[in-house]
mmCIF file of the N, C-alpha and C atoms, coordinates in Angstrom:
data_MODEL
# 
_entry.id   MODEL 
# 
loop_
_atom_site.group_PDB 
_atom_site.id 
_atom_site.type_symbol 
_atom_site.label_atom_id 
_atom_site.label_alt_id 
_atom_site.label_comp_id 
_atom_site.label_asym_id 
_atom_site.label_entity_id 
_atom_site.label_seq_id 
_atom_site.pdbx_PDB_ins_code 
_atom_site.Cartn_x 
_atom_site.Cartn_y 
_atom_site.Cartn_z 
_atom_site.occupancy 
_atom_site.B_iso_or_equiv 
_atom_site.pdbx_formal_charge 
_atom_site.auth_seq_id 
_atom_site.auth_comp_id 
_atom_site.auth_asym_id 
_atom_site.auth_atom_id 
_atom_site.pdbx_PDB_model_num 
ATOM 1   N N  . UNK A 1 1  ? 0.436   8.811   15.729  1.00 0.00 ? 1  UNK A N  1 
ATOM 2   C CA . UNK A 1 1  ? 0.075   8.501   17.089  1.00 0.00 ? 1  UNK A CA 1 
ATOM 3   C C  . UNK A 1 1  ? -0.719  7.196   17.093  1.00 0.00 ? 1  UNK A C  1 
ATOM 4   N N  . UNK A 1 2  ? -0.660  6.428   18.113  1.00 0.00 ? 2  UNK A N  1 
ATOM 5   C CA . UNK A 1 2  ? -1.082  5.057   18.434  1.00 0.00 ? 2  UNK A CA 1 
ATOM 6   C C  . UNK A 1 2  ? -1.779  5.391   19.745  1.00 0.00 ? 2  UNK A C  1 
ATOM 7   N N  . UNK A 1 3  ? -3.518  5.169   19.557  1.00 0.00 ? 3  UNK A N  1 
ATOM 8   C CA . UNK A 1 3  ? -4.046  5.584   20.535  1.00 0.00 ? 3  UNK A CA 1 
ATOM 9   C C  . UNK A 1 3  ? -5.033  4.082   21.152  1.00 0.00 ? 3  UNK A C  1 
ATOM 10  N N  . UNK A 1 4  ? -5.040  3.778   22.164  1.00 0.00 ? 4  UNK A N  1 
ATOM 11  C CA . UNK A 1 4  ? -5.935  2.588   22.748  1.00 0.00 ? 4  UNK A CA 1 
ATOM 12  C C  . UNK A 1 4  ? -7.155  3.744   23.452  1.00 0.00 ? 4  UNK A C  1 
ATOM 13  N N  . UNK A 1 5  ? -8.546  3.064   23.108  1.00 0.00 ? 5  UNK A N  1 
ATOM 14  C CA . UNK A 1 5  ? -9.429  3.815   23.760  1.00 0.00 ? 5  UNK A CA 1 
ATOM 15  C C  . UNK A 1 5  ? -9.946  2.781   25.228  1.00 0.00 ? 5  UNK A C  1 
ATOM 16  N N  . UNK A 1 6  ? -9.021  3.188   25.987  1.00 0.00 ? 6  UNK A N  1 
ATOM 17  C CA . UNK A 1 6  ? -9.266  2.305   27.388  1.00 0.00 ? 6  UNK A CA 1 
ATOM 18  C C  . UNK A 1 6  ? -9.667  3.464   27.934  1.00 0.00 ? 6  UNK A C  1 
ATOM 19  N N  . UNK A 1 7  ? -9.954  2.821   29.340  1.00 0.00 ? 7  UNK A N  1 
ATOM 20  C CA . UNK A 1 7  ? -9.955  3.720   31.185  1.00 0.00 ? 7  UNK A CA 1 
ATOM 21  C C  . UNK A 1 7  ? -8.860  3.139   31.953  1.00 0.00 ? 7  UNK A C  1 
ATOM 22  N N  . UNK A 1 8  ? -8.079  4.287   32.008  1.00 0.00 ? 8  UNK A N  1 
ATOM 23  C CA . UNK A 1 8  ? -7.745  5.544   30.993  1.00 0.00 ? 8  UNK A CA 1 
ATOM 24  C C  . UNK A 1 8  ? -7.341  5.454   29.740  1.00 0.00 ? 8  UNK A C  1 
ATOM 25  N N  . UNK A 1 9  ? -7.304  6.196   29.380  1.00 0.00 ? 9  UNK A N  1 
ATOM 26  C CA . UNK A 1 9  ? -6.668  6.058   27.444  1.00 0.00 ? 9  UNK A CA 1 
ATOM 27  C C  . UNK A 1 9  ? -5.439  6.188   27.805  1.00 0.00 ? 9  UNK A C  1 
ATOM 28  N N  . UNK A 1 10 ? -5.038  5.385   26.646  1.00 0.00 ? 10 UNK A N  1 
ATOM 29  C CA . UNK A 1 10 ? -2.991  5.336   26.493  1.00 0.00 ? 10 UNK A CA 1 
ATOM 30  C C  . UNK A 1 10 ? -2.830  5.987   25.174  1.00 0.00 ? 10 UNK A C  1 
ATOM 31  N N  . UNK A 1 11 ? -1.887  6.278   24.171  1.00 0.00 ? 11 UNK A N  1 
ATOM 32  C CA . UNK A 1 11 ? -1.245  7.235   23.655  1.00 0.00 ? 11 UNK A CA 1 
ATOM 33  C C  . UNK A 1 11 ? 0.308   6.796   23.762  1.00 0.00 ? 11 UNK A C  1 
ATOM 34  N N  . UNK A 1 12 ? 0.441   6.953   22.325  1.00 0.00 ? 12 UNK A N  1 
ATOM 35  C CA . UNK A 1 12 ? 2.288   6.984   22.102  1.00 0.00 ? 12 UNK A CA 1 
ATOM 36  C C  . UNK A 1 12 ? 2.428   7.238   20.723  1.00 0.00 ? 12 UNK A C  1 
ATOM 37  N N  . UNK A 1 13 ? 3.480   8.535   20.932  1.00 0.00 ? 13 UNK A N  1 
ATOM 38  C CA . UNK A 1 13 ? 3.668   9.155   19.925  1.00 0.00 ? 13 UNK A CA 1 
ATOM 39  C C  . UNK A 1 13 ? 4.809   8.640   18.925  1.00 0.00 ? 13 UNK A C  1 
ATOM 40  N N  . UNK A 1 14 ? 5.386   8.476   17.412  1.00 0.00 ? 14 UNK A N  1 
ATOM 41  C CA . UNK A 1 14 ? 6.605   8.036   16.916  1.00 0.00 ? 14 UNK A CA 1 
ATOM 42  C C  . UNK A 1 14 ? 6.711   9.412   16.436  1.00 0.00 ? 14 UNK A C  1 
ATOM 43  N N  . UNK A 1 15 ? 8.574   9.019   15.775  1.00 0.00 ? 15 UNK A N  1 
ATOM 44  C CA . UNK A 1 15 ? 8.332   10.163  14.596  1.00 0.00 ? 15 UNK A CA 1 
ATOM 45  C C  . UNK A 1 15 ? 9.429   9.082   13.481  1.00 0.00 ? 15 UNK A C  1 
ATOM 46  N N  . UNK A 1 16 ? 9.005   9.849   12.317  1.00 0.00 ? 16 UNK A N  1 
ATOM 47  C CA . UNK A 1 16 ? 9.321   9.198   11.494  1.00 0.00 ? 16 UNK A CA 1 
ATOM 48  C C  . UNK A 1 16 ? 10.696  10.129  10.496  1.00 0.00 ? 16 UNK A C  1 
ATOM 49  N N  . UNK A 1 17 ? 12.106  9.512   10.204  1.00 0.00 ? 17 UNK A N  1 
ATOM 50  C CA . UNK A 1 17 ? 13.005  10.127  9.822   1.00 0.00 ? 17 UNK A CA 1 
ATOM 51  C C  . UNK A 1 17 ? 12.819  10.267  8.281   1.00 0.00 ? 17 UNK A C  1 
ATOM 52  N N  . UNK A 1 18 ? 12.059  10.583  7.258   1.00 0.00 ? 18 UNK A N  1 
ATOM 53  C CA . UNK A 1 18 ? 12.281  10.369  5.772   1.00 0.00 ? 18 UNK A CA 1 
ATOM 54  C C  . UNK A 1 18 ? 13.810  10.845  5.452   1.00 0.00 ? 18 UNK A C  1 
ATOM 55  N N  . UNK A 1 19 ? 14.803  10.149  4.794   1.00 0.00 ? 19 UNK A N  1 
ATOM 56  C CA . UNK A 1 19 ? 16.528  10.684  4.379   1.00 0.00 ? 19 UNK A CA 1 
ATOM 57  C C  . UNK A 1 19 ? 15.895  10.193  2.987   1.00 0.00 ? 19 UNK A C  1 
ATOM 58  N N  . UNK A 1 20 ? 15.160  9.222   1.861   1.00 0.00 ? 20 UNK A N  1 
ATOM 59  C CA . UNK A 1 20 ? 15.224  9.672   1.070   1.00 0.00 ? 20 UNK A CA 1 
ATOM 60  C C  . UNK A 1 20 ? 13.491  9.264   0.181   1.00 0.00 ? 20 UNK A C  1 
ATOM 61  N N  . UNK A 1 21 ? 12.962  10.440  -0.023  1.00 0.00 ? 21 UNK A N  1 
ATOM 62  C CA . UNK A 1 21 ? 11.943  10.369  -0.288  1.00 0.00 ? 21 UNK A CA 1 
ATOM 63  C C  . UNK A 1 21 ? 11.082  9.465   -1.478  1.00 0.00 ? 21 UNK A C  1 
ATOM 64  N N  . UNK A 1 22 ? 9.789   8.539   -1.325  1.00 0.00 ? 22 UNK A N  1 
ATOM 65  C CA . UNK A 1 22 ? 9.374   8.035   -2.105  1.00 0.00 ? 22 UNK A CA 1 
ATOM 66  C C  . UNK A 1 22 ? 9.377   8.428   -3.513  1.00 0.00 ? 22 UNK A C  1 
ATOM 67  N N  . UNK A 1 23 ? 9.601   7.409   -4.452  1.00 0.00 ? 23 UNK A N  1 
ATOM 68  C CA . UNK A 1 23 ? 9.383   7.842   -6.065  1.00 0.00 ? 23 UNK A CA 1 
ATOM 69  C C  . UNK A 1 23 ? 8.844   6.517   -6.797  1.00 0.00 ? 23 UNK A C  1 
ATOM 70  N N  . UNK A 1 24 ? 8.123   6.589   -7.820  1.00 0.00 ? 24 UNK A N  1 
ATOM 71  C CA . UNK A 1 24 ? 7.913   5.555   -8.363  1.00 0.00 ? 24 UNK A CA 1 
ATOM 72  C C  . UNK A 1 24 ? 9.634   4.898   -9.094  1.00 0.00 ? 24 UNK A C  1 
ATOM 73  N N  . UNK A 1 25 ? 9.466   3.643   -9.485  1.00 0.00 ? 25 UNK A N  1 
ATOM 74  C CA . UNK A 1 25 ? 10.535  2.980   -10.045 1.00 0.00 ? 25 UNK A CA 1 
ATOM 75  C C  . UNK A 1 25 ? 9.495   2.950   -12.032 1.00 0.00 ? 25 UNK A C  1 
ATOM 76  N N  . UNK A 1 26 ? 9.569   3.889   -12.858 1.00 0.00 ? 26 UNK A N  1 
ATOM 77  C CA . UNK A 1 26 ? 8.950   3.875   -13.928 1.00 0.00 ? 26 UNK A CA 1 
ATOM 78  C C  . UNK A 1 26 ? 8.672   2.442   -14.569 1.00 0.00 ? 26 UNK A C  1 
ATOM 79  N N  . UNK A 1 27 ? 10.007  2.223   -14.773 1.00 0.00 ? 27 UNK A N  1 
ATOM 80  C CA . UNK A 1 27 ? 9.868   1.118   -15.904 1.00 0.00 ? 27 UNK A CA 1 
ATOM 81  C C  . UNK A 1 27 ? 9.779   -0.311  -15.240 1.00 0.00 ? 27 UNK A C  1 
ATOM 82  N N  . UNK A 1 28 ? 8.965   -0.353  -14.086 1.00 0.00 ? 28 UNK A N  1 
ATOM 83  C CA . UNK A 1 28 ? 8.506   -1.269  -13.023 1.00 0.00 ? 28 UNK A CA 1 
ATOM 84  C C  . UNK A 1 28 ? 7.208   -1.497  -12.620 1.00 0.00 ? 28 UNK A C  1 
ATOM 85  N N  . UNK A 1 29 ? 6.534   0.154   -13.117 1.00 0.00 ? 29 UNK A N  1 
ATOM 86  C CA . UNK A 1 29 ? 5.324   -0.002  -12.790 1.00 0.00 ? 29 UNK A CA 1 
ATOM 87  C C  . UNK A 1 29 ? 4.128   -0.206  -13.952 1.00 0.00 ? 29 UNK A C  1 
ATOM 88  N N  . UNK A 1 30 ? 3.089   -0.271  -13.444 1.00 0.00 ? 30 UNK A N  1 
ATOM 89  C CA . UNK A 1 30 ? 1.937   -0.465  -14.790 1.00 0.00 ? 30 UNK A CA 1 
ATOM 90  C C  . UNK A 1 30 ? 1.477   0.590   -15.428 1.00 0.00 ? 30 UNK A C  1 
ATOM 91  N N  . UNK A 1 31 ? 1.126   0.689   -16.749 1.00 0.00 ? 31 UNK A N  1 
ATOM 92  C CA . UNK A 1 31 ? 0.252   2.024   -16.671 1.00 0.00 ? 31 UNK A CA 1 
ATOM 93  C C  . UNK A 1 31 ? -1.352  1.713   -16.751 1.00 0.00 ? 31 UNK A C  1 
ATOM 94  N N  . UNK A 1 32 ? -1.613  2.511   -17.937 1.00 0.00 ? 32 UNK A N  1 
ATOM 95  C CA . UNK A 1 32 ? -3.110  2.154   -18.327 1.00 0.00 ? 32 UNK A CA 1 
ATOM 96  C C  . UNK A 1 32 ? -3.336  0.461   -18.794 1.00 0.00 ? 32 UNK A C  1 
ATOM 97  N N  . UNK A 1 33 ? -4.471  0.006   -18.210 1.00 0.00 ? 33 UNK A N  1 
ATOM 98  C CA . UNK A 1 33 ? -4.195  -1.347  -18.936 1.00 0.00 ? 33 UNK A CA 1 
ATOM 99  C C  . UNK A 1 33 ? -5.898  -1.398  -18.719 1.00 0.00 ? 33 UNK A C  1 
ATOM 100 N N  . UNK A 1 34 ? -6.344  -2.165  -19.814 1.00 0.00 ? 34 UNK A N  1 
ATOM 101 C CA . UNK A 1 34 ? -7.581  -2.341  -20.241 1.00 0.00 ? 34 UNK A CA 1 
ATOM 102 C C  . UNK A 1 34 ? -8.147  -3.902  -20.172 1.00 0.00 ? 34 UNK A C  1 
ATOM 103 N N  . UNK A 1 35 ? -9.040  -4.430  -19.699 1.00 0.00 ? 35 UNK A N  1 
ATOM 104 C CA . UNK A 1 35 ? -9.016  -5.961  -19.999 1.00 0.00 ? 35 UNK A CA 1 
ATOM 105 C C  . UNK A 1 35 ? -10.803 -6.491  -19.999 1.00 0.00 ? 35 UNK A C  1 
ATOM 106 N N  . UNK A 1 36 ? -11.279 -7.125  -21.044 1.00 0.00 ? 36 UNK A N  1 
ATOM 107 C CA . UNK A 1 36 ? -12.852 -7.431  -20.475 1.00 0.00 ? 36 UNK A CA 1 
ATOM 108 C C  . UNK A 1 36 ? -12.927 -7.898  -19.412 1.00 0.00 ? 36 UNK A C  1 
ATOM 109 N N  . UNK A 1 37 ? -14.052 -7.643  -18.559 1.00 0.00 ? 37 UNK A N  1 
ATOM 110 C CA . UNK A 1 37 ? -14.670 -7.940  -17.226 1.00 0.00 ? 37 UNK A CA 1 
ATOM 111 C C  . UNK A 1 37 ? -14.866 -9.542  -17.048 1.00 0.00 ? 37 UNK A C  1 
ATOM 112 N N  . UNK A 1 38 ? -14.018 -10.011 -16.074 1.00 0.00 ? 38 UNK A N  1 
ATOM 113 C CA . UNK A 1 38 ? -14.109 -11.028 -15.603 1.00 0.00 ? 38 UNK A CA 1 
ATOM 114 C C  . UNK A 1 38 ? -12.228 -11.541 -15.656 1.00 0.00 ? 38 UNK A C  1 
ATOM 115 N N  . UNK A 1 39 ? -11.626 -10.921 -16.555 1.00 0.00 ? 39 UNK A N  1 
ATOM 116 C CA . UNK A 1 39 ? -10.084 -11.585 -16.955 1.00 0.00 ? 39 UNK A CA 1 
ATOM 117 C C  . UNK A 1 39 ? -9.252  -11.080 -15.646 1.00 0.00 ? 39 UNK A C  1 
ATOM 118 N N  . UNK A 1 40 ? -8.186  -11.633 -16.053 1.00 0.00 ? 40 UNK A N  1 
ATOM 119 C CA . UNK A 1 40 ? -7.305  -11.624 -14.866 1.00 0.00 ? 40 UNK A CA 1 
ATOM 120 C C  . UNK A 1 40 ? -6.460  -10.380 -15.472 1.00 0.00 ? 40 UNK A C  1 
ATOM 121 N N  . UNK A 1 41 ? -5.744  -9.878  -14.757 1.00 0.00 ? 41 UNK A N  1 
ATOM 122 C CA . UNK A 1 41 ? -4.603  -9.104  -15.098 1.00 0.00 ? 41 UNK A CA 1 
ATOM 123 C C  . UNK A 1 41 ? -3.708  -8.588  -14.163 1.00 0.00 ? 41 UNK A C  1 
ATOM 124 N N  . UNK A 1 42 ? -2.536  -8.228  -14.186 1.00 0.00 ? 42 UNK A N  1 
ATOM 125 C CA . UNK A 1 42 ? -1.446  -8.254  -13.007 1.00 0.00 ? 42 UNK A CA 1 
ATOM 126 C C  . UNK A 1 42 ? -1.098  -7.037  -13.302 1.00 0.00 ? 42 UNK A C  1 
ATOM 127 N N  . UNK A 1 43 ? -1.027  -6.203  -12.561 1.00 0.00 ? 43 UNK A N  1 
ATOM 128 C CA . UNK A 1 43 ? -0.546  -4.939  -11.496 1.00 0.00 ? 43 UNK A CA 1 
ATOM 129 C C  . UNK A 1 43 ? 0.549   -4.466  -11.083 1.00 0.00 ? 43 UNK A C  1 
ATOM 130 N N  . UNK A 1 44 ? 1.970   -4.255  -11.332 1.00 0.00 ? 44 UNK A N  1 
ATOM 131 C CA . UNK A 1 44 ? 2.783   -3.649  -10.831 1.00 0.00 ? 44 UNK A CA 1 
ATOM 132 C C  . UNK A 1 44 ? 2.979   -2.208  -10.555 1.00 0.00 ? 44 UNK A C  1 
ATOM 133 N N  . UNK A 1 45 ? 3.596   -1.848  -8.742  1.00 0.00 ? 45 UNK A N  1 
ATOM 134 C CA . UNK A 1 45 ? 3.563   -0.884  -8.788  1.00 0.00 ? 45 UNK A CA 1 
ATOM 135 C C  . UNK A 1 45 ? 5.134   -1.182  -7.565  1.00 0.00 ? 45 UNK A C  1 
ATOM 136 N N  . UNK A 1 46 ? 6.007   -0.522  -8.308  1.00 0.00 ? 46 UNK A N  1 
ATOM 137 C CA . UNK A 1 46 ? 6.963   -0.279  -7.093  1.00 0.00 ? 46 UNK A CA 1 
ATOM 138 C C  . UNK A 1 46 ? 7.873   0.928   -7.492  1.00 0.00 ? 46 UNK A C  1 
ATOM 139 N N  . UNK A 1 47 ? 8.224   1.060   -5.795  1.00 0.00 ? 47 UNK A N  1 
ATOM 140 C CA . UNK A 1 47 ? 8.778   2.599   -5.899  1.00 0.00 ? 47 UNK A CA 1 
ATOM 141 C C  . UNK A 1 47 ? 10.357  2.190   -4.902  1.00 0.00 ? 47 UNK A C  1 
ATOM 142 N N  . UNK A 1 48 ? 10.385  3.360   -4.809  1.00 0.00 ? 48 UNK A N  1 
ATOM 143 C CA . UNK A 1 48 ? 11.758  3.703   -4.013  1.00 0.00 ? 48 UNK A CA 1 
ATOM 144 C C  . UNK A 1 48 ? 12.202  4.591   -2.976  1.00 0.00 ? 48 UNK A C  1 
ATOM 145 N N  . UNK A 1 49 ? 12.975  4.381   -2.180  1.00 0.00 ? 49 UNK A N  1 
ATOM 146 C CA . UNK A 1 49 ? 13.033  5.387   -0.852  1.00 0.00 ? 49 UNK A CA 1 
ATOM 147 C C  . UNK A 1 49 ? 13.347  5.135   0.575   1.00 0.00 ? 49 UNK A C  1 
ATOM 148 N N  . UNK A 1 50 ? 14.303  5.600   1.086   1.00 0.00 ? 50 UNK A N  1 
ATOM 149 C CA . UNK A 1 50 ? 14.749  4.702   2.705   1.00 0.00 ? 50 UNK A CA 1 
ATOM 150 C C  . UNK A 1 50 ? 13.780  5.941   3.639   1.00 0.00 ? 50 UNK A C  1 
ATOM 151 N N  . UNK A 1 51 ? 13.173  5.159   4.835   1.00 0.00 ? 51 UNK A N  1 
ATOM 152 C CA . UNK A 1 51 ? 13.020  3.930   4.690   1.00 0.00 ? 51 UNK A CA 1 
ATOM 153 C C  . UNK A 1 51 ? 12.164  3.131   3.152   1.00 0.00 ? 51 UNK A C  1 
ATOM 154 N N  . UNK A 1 52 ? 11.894  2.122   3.218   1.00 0.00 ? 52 UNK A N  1 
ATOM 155 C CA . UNK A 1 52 ? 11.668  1.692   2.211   1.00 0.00 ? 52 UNK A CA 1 
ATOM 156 C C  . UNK A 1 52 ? 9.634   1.935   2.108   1.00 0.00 ? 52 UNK A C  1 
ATOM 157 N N  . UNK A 1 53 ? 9.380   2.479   1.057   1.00 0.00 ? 53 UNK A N  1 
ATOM 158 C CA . UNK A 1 53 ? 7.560   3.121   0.537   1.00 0.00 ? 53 UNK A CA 1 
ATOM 159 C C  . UNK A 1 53 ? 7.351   0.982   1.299   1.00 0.00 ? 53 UNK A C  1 
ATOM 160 N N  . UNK A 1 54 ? 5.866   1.769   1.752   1.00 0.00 ? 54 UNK A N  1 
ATOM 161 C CA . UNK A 1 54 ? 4.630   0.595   1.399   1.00 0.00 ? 54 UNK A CA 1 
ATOM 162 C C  . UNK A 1 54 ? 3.449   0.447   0.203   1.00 0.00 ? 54 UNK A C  1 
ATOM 163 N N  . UNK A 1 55 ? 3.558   -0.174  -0.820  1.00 0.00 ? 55 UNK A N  1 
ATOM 164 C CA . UNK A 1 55 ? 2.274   0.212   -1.646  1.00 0.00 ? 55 UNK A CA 1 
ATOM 165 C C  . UNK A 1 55 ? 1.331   -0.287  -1.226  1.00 0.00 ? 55 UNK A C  1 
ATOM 166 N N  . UNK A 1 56 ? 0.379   0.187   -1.052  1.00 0.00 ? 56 UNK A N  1 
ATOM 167 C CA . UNK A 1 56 ? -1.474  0.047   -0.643  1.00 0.00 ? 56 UNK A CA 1 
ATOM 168 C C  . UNK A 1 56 ? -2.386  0.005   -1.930  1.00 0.00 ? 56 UNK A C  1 
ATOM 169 N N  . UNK A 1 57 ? -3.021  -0.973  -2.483  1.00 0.00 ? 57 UNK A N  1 
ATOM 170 C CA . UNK A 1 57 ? -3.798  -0.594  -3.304  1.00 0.00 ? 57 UNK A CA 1 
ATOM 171 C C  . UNK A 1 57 ? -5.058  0.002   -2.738  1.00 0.00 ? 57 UNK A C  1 
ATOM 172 N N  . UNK A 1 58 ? -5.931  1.340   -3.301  1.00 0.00 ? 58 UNK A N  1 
ATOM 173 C CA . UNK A 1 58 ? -7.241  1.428   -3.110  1.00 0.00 ? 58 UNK A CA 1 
ATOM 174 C C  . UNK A 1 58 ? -7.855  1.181   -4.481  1.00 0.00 ? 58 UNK A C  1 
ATOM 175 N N  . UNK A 1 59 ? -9.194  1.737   -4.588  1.00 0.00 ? 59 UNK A N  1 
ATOM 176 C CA . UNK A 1 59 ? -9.951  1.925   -5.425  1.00 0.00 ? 59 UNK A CA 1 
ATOM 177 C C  . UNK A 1 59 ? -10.244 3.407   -5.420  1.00 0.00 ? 59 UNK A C  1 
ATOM 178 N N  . UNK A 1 60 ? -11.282 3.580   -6.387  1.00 0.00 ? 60 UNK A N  1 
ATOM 179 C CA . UNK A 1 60 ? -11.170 5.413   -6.631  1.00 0.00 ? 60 UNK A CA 1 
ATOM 180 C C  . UNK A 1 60 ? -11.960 5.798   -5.520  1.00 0.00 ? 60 UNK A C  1 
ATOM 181 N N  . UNK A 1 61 ? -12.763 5.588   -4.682  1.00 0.00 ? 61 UNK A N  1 
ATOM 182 C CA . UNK A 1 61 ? -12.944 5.496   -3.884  1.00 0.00 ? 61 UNK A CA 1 
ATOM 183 C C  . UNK A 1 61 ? -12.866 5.303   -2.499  1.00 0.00 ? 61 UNK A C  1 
ATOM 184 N N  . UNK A 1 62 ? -11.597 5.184   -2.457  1.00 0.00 ? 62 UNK A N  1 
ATOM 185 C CA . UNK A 1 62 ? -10.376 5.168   -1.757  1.00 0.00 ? 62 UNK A CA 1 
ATOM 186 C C  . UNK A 1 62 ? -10.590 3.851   -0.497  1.00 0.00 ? 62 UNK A C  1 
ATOM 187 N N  . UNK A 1 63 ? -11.348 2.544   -1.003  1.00 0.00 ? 63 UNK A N  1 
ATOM 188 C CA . UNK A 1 63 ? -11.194 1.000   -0.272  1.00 0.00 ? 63 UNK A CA 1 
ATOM 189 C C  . UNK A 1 63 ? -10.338 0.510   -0.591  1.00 0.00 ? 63 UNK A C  1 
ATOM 190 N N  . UNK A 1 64 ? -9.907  -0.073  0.706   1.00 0.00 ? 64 UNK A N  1 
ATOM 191 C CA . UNK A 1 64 ? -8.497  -0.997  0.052   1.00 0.00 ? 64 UNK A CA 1 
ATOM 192 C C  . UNK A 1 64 ? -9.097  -2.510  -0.648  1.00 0.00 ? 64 UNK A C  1 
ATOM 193 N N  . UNK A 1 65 ? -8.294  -2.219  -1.513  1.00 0.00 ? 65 UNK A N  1 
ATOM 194 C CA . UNK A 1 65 ? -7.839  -3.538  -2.277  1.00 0.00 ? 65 UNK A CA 1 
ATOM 195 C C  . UNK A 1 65 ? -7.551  -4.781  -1.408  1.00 0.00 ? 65 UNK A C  1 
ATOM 196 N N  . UNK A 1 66 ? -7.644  -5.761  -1.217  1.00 0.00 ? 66 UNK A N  1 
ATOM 197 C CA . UNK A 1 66 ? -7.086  -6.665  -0.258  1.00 0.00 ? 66 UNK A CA 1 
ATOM 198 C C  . UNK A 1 66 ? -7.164  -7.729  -1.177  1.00 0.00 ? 66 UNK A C  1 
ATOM 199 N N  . UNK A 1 67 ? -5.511  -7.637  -1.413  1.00 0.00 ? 67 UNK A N  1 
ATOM 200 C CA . UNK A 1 67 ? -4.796  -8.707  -2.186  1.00 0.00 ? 67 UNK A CA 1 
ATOM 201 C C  . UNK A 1 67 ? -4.436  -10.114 -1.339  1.00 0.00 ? 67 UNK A C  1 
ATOM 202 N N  . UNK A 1 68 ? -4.829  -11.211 -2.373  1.00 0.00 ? 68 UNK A N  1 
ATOM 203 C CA . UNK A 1 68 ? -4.609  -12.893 -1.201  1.00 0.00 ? 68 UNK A CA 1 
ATOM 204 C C  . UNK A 1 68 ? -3.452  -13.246 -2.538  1.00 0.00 ? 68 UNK A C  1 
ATOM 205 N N  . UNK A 1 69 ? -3.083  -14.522 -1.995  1.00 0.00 ? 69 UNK A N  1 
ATOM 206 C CA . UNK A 1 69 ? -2.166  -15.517 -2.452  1.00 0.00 ? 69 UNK A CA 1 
ATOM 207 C C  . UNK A 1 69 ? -2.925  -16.310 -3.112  1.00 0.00 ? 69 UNK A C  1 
ATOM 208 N N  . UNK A 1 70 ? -2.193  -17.731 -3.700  1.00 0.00 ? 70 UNK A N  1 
ATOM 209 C CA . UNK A 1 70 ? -3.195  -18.718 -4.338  1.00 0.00 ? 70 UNK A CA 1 
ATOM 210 C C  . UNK A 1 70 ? -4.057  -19.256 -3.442  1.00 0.00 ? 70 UNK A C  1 
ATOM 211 N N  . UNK A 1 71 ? -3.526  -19.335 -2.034  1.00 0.00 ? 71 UNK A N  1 
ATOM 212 C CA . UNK A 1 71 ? -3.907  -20.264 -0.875  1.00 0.00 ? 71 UNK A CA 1 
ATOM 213 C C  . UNK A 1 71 ? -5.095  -19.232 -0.235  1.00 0.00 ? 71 UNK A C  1 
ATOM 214 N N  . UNK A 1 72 ? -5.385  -17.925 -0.435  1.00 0.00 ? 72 UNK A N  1 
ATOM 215 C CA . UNK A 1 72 ? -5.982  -17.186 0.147   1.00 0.00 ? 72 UNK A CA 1 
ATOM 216 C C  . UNK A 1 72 ? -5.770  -16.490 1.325   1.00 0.00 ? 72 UNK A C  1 
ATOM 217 N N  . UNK A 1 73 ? -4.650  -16.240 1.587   1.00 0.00 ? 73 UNK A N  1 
ATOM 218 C CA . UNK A 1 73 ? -3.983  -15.084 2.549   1.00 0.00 ? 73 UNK A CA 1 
ATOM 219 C C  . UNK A 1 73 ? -3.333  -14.503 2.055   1.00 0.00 ? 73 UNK A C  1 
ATOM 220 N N  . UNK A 1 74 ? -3.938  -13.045 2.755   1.00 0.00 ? 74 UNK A N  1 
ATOM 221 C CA . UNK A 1 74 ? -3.717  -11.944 2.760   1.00 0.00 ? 74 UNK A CA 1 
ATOM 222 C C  . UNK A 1 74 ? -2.433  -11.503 2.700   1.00 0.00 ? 74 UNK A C  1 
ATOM 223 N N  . UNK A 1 75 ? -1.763  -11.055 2.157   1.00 0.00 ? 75 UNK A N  1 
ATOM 224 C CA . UNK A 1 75 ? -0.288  -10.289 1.086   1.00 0.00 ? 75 UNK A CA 1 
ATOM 225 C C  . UNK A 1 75 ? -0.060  -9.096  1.918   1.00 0.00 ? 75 UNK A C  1 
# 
């Protein structure tokens, strides 16, 4: 549901068809990876499924991640 908190409030409902359900793509994604503090290291995570998954990174804590480009926008 998509709710605006106006006077009056609006509301609109979707629904969503899953035909074939998310899965990771294994030998695509990362596993454990270890690196000293401060290094860079790259992340793959992709999956599969119509419509097609969104990956979200969080933290364990469940904040998003907010991944930029070289230029510094947001991905």
């Amino acid at each position: 549901m998509c709710q605006l908190n106006t006077d009056p409030m609006k509301s609109q409902l979707g629904y969503l068809d899953v035909v074939i359900p998310p899965d990771f793509i294994a030998e695509d994604t990362s596993s454990d990876v270890i690196v000293p503090e401060g290094s860079s290291v790259k992340l793959t995570c992709r999956a599969k499924g119509y419509p097609g998954p969104v990956v979200t990174w969080r933290r364990e804590d469940g904040t998003e991640i907010v991944l930029k480009d070289a230029t510094g926008t947001k991905q």
